[in-house]
NUVO-495702 format. One record per atom (N, C-alpha, C): x, y, z; residue in one letter. Coordinates in pm, whole numbers, plus 50000, padded with zeros to 5 digits. Each point is the difference from the previous one (the first is absolute). Layout:
BEGIN
XYZA/...
REM end
This chain:
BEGIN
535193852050613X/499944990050105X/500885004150116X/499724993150098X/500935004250115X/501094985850060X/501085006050050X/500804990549984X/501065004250107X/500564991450083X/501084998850062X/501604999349899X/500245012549991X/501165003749908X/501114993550055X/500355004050118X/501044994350078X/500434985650024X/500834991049889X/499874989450077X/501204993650058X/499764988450007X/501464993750107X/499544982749977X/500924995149938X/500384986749913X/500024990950101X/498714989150049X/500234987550088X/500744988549974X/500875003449860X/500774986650000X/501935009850058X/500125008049931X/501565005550024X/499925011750126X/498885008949996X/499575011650067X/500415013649957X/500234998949843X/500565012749926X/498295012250022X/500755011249999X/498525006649996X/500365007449916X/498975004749903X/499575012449915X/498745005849987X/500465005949896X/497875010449975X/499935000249856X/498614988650005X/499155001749924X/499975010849917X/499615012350106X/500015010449857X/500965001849936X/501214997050022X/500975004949941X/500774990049888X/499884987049997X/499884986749949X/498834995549920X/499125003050014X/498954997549929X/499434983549979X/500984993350061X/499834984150066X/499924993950113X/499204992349975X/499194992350192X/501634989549978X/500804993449916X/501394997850030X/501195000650060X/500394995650135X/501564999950029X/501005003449907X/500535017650001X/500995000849917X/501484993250016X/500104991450112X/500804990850075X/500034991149955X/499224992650028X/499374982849991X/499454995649887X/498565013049953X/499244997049924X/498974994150052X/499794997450114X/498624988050075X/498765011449983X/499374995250013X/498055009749950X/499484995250156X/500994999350109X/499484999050141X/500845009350035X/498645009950049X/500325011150081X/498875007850109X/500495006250140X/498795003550058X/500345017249981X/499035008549995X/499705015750014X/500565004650150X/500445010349989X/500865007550104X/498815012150024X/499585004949941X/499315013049990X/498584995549995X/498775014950027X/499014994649989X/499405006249836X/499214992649978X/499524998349839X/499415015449979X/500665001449855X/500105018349938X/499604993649842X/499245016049997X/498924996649828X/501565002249914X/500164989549923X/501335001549868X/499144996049879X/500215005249911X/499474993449886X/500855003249865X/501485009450038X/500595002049889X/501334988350005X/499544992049904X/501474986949976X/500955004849929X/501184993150053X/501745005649979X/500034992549864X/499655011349838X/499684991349920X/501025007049900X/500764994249895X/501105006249883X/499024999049909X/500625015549977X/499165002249861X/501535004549909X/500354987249870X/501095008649925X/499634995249841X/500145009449901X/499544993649887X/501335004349924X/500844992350030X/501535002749938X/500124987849933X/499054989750039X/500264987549866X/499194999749852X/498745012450033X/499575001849918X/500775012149920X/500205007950035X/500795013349922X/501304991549939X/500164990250058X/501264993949894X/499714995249876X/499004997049968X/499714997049865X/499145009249973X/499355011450008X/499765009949908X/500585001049831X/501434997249959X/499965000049924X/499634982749920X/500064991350071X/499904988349901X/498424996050048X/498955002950033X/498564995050049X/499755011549899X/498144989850022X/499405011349891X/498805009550114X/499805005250019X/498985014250057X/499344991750089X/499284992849946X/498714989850038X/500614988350092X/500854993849988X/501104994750109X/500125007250090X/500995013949988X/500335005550074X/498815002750086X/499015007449978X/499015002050068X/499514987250073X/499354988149955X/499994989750117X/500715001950114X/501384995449956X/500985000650115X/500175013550110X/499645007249974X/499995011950060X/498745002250079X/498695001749932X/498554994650081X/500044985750093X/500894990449996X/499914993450064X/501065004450186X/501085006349937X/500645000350124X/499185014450107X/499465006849893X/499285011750084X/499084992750055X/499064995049927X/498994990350074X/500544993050151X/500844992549990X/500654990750099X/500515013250127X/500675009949982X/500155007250036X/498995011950103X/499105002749924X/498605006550049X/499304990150107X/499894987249933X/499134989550073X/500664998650156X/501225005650004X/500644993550142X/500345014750088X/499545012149924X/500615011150087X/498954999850112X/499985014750070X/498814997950100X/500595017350087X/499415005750054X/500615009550076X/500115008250166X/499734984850043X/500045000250188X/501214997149969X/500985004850096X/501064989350060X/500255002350145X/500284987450057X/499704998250160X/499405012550028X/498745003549983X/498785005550050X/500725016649932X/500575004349936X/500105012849968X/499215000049857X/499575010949972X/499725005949864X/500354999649883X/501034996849892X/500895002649876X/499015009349959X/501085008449902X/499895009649856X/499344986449914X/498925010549963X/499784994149835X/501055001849905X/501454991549982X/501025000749960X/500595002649841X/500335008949939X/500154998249863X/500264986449917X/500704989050032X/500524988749957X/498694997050023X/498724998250107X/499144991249908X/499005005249946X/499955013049958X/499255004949905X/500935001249874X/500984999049987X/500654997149868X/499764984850006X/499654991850045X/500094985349975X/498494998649991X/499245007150048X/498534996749941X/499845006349888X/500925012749910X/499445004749913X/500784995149863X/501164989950024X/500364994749940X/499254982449937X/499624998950092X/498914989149997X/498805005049921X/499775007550035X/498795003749870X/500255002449843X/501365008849999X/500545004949905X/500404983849900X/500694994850070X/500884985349959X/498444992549944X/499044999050069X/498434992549956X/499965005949846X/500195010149990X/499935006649877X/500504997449919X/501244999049987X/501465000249949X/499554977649907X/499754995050139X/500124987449953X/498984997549904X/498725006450018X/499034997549940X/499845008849788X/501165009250012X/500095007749883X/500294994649906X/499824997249863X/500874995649875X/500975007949977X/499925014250055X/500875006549959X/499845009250076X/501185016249998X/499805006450153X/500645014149873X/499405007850022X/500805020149967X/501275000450087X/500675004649919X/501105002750028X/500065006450199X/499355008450004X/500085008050116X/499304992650088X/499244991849979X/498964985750128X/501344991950005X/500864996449910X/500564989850041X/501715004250062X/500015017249966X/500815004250100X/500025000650114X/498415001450008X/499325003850173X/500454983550070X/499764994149910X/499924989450152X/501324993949993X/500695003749896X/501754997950017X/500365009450105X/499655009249998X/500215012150176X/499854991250082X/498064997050016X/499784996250142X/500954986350008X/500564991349978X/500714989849978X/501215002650071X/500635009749905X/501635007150079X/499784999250144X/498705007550052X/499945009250080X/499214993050144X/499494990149945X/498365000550090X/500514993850128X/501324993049978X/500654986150153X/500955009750091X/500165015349944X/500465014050059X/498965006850069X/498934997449967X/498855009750076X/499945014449912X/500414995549855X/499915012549928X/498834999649894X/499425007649963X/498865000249913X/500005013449877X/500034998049914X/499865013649829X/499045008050116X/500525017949944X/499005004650072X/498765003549873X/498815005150099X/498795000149947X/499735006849837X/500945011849960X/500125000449862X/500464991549938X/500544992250021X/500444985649890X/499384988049979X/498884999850092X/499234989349989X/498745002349903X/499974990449895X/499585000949866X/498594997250027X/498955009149899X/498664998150036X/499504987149972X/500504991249935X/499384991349962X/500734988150125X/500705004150157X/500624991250045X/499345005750165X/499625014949973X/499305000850157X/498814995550079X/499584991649883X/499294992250140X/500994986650076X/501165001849962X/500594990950054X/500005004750145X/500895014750007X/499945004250100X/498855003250081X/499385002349936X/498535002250095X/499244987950098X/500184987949887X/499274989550044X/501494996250186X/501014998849930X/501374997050113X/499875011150096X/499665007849969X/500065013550138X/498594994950089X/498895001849916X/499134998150067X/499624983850086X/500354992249943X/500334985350061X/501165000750127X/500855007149988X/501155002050097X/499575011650131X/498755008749978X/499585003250105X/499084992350028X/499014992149937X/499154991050073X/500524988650102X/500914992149946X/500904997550101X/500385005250098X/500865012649948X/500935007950149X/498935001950061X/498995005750030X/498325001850032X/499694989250120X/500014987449919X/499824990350096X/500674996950107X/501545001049979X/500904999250092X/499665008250173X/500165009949899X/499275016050094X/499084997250068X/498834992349916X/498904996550124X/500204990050138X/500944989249941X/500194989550069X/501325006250159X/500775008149938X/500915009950069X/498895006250107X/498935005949946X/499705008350113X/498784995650080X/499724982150014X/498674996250056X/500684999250148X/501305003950049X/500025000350112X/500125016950057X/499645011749912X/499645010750031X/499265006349982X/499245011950043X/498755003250053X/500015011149851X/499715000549889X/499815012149922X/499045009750015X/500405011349920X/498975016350021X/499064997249879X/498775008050021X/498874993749884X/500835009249896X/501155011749998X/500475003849885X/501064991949959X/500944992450089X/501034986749955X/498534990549910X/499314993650033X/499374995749950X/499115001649852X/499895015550017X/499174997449852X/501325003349941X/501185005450036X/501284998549884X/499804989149937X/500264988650077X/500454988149962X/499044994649917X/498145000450057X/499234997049895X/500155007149858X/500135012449964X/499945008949887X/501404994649909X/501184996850095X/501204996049903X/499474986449964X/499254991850058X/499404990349963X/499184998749855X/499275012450019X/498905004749912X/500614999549847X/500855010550019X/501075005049896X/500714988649911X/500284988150085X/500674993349953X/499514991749920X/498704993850042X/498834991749930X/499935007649916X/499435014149984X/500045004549827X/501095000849909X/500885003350038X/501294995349909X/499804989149938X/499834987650081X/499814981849903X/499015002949933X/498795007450057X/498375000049928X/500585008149870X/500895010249947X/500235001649907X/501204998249973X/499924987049990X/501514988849949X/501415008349987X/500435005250125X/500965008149979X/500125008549944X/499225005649877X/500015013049918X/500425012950041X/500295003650075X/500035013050048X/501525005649968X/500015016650061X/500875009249951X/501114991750089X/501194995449968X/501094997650125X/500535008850114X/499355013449929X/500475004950121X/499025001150106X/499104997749979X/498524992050089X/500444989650101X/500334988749928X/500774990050057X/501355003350078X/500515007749954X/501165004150111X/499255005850134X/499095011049984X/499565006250088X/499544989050141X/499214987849893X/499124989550108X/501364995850077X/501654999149921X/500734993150152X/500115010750101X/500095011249899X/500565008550148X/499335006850106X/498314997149924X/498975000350149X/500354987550094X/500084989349944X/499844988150059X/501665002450100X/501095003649953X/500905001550104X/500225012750112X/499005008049947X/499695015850115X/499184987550105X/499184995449949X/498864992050091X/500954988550092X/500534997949950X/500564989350052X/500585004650111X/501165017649986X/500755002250092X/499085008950106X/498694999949914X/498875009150106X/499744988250130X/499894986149921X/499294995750169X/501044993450066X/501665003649971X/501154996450034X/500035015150144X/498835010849996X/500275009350058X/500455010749953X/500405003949884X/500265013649908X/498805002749990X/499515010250061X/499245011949976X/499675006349894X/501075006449934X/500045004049902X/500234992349860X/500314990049995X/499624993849908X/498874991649939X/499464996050162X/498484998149965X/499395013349948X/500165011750010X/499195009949974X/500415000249844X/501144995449963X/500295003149874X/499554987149879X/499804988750104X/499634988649932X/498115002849977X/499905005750101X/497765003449942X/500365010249893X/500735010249992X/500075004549880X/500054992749904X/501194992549981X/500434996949856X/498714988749998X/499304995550079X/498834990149967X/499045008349957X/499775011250011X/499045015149961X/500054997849876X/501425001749941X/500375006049888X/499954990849910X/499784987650042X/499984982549901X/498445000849981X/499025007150068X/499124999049998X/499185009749859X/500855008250025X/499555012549847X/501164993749864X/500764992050015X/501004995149907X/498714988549940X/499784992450078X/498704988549939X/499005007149987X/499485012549975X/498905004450017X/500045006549803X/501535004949933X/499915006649947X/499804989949842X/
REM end
């Protein structure tokens, strides 16, 4: 959406920014009367906390299936509010919320198990430690019977970032090769869900790091767009095999 970030408080006349507050609120007053200083810029990423330090506190006294609720729920809450304009710039497809979408899948799991292998229920004790850091297990540790977690969270997290991207660039003129990038990472991504996340993770790694060559390609890197149609090349013989 687009929005007058800038504002300035008609009851005291405190001013702040929106983007940076993440509330239409007087950090002064508190009054929800305010007029825009600036003219209206696409934002869609909200100033949102992501911390799961009340859940890691009972790790030892909750049981798996608890834990997991509570954990799918704050990623959920979390995901639901990110977004990646801010006052009209671009964001990184950021590690913290692809550890928070792939913890959300993982945790769906977790709650739904009678019981978990030793090494599944290490994994998502990692992503747990890790995920409100922007840290994620790397791709050898993620257990076969847990990668479609990642697959389904990677590929959901570029369909999103995707959208953003589109909405980012309806006020610029793209090349029919910017363009079929963006359709083909599109492409790519829909088959990932069409086969419920299954895939090699390091597949899924590959899809962010086309999706962030691409990103810094129509940011104007040259060369990383050139390197982002590759690695979309190479996703293409990875689903093929």
């Amino acid at each position: 959406m687009k929005i007058r970030g800038e504002r300035e408080c008609t009851e005291c006349g405190t001013r702040w920014s929106y983007y940076e507050t993440g509330s239409v609120g007087c950090p002064a007053c508190g009054s929800l009367h305010s007029v825009g200083l600036d003219e209206r810029t696409e934002h869609t990423d909200l100033q949102v906390e992501f911390d799961l330090t009340a859940v890691r506190n009972d790790v030892d006294d909750a049981a798996h299936d608890e834990l997991g609720e509570r954990a799918q729920k704050a990623c959920r809450e979390y995901v639901r509010q990110r977004g990646f304009v801010n006052a009209g710039d671009l964001r990184e497809l950021d590690d913290t919320y692809l550890a928070a979408s792939e913890l959300l899948y993982v945790a769906d799991v977790v709650a739904r198990e009678r019981s978990l292998a030793e090494h599944e229920e290490l994994y998502f004790l990692s992503l747990l430690r890790d995920a409100d850091d922007g840290k994620r297990p790397p791709v050898e540790e993620v257990p076969r019977s847990l990668r479609s977690g990642r697959g389904l969270a990677y590929a959901n997290a570029v369909r999103d970032y995707r959208r953003d991207v589109r909405t980012w660039t309806e006020s610029r003129t793209l090349t029919p090769d910017e363009r079929s990038a963006l359709e083909t990472l599109g492409e790519h991504a829909k088959r990932f869900r069409v086969l419920d996340g299954d895939v090699d993770p390091q597949s899924a790694e590959r899809l962010i790091q086309a999706t962030r060559h691409l990103a810094n390609g129509l940011r104007g890197d040259d060369v990383a767009f050139s390197e982002a149609q590759e690695r979309l090349e190479s996703l293409e013989g990875d689903l093929l095999e």
